[in-house]
C-alpha positions as CSV (number, residue, x, y, z in Angstrom):
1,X,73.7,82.1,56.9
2,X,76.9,81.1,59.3
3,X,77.6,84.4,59.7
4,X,75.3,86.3,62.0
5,X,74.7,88.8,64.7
6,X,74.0,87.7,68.4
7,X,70.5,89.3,68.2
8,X,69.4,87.0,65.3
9,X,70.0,84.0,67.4
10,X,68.7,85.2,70.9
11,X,65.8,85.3,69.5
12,X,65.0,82.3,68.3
13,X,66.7,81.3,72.0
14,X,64.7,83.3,74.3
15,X,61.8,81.9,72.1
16,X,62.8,78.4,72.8
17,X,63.9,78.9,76.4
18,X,67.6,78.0,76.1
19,X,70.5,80.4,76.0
20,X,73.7,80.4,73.4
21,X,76.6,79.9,74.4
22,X,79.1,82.3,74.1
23,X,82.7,81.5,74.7
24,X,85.7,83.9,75.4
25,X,89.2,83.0,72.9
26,X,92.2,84.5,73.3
27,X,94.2,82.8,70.4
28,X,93.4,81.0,67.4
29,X,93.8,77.8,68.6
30,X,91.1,78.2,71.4
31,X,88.8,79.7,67.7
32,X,88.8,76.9,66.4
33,X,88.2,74.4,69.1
34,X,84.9,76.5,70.2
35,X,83.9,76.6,66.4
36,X,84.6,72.3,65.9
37,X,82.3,71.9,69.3
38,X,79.4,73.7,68.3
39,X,79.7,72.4,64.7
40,X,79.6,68.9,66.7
41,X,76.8,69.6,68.6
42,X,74.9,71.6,66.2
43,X,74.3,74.4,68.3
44,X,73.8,78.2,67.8
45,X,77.6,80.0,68.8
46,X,79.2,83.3,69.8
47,X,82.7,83.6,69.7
48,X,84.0,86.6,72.7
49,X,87.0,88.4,72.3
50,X,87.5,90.5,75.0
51,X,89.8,93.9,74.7
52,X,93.2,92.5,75.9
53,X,93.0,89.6,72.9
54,X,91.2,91.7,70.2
55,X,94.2,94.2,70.7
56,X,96.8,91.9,70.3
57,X,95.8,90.0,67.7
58,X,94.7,92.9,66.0
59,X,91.0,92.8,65.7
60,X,91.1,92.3,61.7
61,X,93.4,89.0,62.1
62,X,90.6,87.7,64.9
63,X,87.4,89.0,62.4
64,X,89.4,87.4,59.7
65,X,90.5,83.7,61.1
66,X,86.4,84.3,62.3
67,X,85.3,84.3,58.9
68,X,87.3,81.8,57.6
69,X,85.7,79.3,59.9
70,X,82.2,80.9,60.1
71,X,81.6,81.1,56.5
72,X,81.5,77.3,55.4
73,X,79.6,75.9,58.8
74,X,76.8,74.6,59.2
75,X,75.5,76.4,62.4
76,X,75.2,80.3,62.9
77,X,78.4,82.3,64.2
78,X,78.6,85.7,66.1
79,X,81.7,87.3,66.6
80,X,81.3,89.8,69.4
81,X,83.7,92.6,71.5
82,X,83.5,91.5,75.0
83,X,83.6,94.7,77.8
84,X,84.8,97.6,75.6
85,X,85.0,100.9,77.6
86,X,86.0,102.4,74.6
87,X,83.4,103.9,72.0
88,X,86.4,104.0,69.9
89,X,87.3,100.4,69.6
90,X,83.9,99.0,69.6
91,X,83.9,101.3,66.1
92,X,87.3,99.8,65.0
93,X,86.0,95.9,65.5
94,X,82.6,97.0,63.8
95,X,84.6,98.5,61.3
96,X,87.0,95.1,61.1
97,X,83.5,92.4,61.4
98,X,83.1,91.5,64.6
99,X,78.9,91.3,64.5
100,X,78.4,92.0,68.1
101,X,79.8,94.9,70.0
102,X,79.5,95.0,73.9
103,X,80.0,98.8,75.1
104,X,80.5,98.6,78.8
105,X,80.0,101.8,80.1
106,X,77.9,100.7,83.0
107,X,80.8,102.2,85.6
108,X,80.2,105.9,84.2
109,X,77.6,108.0,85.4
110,X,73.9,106.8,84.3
111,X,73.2,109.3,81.7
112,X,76.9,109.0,80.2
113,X,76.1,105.5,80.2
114,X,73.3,105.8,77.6
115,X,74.9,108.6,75.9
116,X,78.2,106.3,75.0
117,X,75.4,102.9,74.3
118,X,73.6,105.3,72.0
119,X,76.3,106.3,69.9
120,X,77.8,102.9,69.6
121,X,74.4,101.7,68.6
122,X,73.4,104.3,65.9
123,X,77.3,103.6,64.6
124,X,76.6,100.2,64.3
125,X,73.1,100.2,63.0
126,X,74.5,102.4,60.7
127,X,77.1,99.7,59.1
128,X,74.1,97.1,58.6
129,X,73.4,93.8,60.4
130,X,75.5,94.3,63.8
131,X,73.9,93.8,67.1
132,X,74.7,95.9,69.9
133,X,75.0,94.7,74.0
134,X,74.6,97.3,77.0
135,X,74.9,97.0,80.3
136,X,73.4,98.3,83.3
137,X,74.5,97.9,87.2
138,X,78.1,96.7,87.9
139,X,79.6,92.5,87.6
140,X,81.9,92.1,90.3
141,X,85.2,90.3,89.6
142,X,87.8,90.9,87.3
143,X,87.1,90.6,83.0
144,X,90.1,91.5,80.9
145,X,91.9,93.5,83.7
146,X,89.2,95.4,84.8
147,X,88.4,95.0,88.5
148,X,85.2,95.9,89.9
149,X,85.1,95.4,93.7
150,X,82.4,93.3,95.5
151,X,80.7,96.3,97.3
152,X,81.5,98.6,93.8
153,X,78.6,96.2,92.0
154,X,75.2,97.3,92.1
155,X,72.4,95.4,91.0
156,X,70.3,96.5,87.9
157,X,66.8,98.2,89.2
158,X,64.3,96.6,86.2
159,X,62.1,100.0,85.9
160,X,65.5,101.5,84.9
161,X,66.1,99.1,82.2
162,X,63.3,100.1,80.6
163,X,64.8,103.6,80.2
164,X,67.8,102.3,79.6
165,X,66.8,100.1,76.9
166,X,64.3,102.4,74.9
167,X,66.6,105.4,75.1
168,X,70.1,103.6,74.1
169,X,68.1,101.5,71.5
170,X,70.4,98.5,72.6
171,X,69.5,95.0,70.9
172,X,71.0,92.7,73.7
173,X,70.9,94.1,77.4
174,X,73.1,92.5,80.7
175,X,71.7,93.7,83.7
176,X,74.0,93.1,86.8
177,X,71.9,90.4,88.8
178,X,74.8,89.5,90.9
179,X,76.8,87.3,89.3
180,X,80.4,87.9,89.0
181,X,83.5,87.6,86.8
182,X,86.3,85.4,87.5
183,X,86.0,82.1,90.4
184,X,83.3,82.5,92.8
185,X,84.2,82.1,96.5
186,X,81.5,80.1,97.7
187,X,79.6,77.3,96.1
188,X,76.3,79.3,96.5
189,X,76.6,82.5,95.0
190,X,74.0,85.3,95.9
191,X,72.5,85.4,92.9
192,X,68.9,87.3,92.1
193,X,67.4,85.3,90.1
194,X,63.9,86.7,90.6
195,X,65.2,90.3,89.5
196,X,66.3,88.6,86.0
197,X,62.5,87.5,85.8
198,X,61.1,90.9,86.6
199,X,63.4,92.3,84.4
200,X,62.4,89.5,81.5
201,X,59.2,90.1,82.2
202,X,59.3,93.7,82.0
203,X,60.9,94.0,78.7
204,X,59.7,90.4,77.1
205,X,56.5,89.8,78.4
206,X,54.7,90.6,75.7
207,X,57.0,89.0,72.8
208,X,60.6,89.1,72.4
209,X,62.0,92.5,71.9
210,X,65.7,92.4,74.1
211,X,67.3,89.6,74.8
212,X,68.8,89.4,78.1
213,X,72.7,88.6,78.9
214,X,74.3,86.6,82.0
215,X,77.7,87.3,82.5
216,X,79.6,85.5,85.2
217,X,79.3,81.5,84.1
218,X,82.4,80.0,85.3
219,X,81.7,79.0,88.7
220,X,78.1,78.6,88.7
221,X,76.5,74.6,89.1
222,X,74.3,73.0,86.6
223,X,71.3,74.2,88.6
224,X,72.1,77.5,88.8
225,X,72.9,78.1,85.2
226,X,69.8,76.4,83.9
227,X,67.1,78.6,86.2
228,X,69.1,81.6,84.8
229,X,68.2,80.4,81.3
230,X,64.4,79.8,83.0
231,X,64.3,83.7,84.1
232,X,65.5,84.9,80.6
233,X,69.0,84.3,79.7
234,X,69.6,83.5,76.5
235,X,73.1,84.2,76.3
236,X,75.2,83.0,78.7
237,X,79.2,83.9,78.7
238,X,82.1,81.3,79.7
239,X,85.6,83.2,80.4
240,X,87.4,82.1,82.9
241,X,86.8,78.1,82.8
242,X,88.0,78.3,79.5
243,X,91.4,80.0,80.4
244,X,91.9,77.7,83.5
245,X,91.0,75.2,80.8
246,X,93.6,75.8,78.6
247,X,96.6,76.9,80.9
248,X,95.8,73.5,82.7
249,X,96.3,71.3,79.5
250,X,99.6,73.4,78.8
251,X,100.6,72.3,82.2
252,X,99.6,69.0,82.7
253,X,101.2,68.3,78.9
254,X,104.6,69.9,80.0
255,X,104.7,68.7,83.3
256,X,104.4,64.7,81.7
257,X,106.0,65.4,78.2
258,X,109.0,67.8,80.0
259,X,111.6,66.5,77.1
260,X,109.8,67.0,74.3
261,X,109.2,70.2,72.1
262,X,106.2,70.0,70.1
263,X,104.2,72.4,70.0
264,X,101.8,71.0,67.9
265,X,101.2,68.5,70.6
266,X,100.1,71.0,73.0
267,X,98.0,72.7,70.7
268,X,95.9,68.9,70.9
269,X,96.1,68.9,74.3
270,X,94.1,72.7,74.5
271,X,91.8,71.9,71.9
272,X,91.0,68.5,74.1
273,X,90.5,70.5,77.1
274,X,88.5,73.4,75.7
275,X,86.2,70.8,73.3
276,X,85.6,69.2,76.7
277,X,84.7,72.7,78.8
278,X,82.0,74.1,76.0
279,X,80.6,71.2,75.0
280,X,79.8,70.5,78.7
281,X,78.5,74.2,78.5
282,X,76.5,73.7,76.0
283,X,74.3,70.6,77.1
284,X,73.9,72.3,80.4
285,X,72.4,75.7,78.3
286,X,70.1,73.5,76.2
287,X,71.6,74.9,72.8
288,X,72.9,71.5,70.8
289,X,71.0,70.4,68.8
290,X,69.3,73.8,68.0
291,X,71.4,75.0,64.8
């Protein structure tokens, strides 16, 4: 079935030791283009819609346009609520179909952190086939506004995401391994890549149970991102590239084309731009082919 949660296909992907790639929209344009990529590649997809976007659109129009495109193709679709504070709207996006709900609580306290995860879980659970992500430790940088400060981000300790996971019941988890949001500063991130293993390890050793998240993509080389996917990613989030992505073609476009008024021409030009940024993405995940 197209339509699916993000658990269904980590799975299959922390199985076959390659993560999906899951892209951030913020318009329908930017939809469709991640959806015609995957479709071309054949590989597993999940569409993020942070707050900010799923707000403006209105999270039924984005659930809606989701289905429309999800429900006749040929590879297996998540639509999931990137870094939602709010226990609130991650119920008002389960409610409108989004299949995957992030609840990002990992700034409060540790035990209102697993008290907010837990009741966005059993409310999901409770609605049917809807995969729930956690979070544990801070990701520096800025996602959707929210700005969390370099010495602010702490790293995830692995014998606390056992607690966290068992008690919060979570289906997906992102610990905080060091990678950040937005542009990195330096070509060589610190990033711990042994505590993803330990972590992995911990939780997966003994057969698949929770699939581990990366956040932080844009930024990070070839290398990087595919001995992430070795120590247990198997879902592995692109934001920012694809923003620069599309701003970039809007510019370029305008800056060569400044006498015309098409928009339908610039809507090519984005689609060209973020085809070219996922489907780059996802040869460098290992995912095409694997829908």
């Amino acid at each position: 079935m197209s339509i699916v949660s993000a658990k269904e296909m980590m799975f299959e992907a922390a199985e076959g030791k390659y993560a999906v790639g899951a892209f951030n929209i913020t318009n329908i344009i930017q939809m469709e283009a991640v959806v015609e990529t995957a479709i071309e590649k054949r590989a597993p997809l999940i569409i993020q819609a942070s707050v900010t976007p799923s707000k403006f659109l209105g999270p039924k129009v984005i659930a809606a346009v989701y289905r429309t495109l999800a429900e006749t193709a040929p590879i297996p679709i998540c639509l999931h609520l990137d870094h939602s504070t709010s226990v609130d709207f991650c119920k008002e996006c389960a409610d409108a179909g989004y299949t995957n709900l992030m609840i990002d609580a990992s700034k409060q306290e540790y035990e209102e952190n697993i008290r907010q995860t837990r009741e966005v879980v059993d409310y999901c659970h409770s609605l049917g086939a809807l995969s729930v992500e956690g979070e544990l430790g801070t990701v520096s940088g800025v996602e959707d506004q929210v700005v969390v400060a370099e010495d602010e981000a702490q790293l995830c300790s692995p014998a606390q995401a056992v607690d966290f996971v068992e008690r919060t019941g979570v289906d997906i988890f992102a610990p905080a391994i060091g990678t950040a949001h937005g542009v990195y500063k330096t070509k060589n991130p610190k990033v711990d890549f042994e505590r993803l293993g330990e972590i992995n390890q911990i939780l997966n050793g003994n057969g698949i149970k929770t699939p581990l998240v990366v956040h932080g993509g844009t930024g990070l080389s070839k290398e990087y991102a595919i001995k992430l996917v070795e120590m247990g990613g198997a879902k592995f989030n692109v934001s920012t590239e694809l923003k620069h992505s599309m701003i970039d073609a809007v510019y370029t476009y305008i800056s060569a084309n400044r006498d015309e008024y098409n928009p339908g021409k610039i809507d090519i030009a984005i689609k060209a731009a973020i085809r070219g940024t996922v489907g780059r993405w996802i040869d460098i995940l290992g995912s095409a082919g694997k829908a």
